[in-house]
N, C-alpha and C positions, 0 to 999 in steps of 0.2 A: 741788721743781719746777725745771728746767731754764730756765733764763733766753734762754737760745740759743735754746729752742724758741720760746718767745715772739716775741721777734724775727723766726725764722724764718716765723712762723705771718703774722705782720703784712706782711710781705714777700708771704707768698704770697697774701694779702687783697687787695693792691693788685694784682699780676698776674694774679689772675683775675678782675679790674676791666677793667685796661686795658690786660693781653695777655694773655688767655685761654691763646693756642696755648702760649705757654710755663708757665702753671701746670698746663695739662693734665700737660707733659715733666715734671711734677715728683712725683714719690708722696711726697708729706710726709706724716708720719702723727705728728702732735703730741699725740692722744690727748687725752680729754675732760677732765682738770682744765686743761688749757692753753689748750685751744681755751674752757672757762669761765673764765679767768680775761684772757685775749686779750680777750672778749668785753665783761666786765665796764669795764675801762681805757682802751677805744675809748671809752666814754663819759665818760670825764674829759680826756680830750685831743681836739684838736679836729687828722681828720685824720694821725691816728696812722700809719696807713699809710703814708702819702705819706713822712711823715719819711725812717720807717725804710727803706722801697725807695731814696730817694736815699741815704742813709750806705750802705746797703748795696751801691750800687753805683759809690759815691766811690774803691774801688780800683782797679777794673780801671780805671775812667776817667783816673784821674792812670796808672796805667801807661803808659796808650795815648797818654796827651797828652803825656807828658812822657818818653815815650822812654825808661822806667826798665827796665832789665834785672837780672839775677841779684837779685832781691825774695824777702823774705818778709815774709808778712802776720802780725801779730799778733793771737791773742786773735781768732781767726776767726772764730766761731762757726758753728754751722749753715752747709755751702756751699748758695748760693739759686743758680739760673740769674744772677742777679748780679752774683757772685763773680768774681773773676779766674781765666780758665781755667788747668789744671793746668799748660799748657805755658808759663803767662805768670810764676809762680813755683817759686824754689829750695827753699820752705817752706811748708807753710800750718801755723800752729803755733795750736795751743789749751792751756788747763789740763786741761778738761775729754777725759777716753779716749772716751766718746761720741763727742765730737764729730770727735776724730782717725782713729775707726774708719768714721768715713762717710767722712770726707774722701778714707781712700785707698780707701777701697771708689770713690770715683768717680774715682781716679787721681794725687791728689796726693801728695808726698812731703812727712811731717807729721812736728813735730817740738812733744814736749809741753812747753809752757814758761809762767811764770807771770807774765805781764808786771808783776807790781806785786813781784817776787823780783830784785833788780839782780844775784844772782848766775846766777838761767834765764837771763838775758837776753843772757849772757856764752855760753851754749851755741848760741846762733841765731850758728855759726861762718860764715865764707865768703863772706857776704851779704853787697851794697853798698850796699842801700836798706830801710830796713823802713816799713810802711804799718802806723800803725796808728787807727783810725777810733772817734771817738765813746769817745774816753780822756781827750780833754786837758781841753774845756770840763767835765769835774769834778773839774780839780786848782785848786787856792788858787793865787795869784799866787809863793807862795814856793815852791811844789810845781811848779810846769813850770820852772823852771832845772835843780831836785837830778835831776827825771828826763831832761832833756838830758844833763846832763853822766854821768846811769849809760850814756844810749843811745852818747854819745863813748867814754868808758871801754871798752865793749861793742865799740869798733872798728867802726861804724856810719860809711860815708858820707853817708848822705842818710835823711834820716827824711819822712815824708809826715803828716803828720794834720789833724784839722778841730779846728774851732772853731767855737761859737756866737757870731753874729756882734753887738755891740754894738747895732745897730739892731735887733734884734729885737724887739715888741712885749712888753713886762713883762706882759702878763698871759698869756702864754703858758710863761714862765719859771715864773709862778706855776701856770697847771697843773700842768707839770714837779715842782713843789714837790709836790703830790699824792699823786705815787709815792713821796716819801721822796728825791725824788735833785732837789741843788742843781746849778744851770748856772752857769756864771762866763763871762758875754757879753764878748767882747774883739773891737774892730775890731784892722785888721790891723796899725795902727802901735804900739797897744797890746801884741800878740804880740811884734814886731820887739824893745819894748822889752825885754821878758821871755828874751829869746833871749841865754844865755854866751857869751861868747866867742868861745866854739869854735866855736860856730853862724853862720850867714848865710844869711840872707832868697834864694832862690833862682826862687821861683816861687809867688804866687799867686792864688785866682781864686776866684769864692763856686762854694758848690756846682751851684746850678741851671746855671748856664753850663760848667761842667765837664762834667755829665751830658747834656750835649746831641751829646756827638759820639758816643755809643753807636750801636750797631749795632741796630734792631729796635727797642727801646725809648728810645733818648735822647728822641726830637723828645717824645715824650707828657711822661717824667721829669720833661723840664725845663721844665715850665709846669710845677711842683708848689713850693710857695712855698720858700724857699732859708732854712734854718735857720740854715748854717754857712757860713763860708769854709774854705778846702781850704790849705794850704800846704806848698811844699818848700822844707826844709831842707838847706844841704850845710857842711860842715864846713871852717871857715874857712881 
């Protein structure tokens, strides 16, 4: 089963909550083990939607705020109405051929790459920023330097990713726990400290207030509780 879909699916639950008009724009067709098993997981998380519409739409957001150009996003999945539009990225890159065959079907230029492979990461050539979202809050504290210093190696100016944010309520981490998948909460001085060298603290901001300068849907988004902080990295 497609894990993208899932996400996808969740995404599209909350827009045709609280913008209709654009889940109409959307023919998602996740197909019935996804849409049972979407089903099933809403009931162990509290507000599952909500999450995943804001991570999902943590990209385009720090593009737009933060004035980033020539981007590629990593480990896309599924593009939602969302996403960072085609003209706002050099890349939209997945593992998954699925997911890269929609992508250009809706106009992007896609590029298949394994973000957890330090040598794919080496082929996301030309780029000056990469986004990648809902990766880092489940690396170990020894595990978000090795994968800085592969994205430096990689010849990466500025990296973009979130974080689950230290005050988060633990019994929510412990849903999380649920699905099989551990969160690792960091405030943002916590991140700073974890940051090589190479790296520097450039810009950041929790999600909800990120999500708020969206077009059509910010102002709803960003009353949706704020999981993560969002941060730019730029290479020291």
């Amino acid at each position: 089963m497609r894990t993208d879909l899932i996400s996808a699916t969740l995404v599209y639950d909350w827009l045709a909550a609280n913008a209709p008009d654009l889940a109409e724009q959307w023919p998602l067709e996740p197909g019935d083990e996804v849409l049972a098993f979407t089903a099933r997981v809403k009931t162990m998380l509290d507000n599952l939607e909500g999450q995943f519409a804001m991570q999902n739409a943590l990209a385009r957001a720090a593009i737009e705020t933060w004035s980033l150009d020539n981007v590629a996003l990593l480990a896309g999945g599924t593009p939602t109405p969302l996403s960072p539009r085609p003209e706002q990225l050099t890349y939209y890159t997945d593992a998954n051929p699925d997911v890269l065959a929609e992508a250009e079907r809706l106009g992007y230029r896609t590029l298949q790459v394994n973000v957890k492979n330090p040598e794919e990461l080496i082929r996301v050539r030309g780029v000056e920023t990469v986004i990648g979202t809902g990766l880092f809050h489940f690396l170990q504290d020894h595990e978000v330097p090795a994968v800085l210093e592969h994205m430096a190696d990689a010849g990466f100016s500025h990296v973009v990713f979130n974080n689950a944010d230290a005050a988060v309520d633990p019994a929510l981490i412990a849903q999380w726990s649920k699905l099989g998948a551990t969160l690792y909460p960091r405030s943002i001085d916590a991140m700073v400290a974890l940051l090589p060298d190479r790296w520097a603290l450039e810009g950041a901001d929790g999600a909800a207030e990120l999500v708020k300068t969206l077009d059509n849907v910010g102002p709803i988004l960003g009353r949706e509780f704020s999981l993560s902080n969002v941060f730019l990295i730029s290479r020291a």
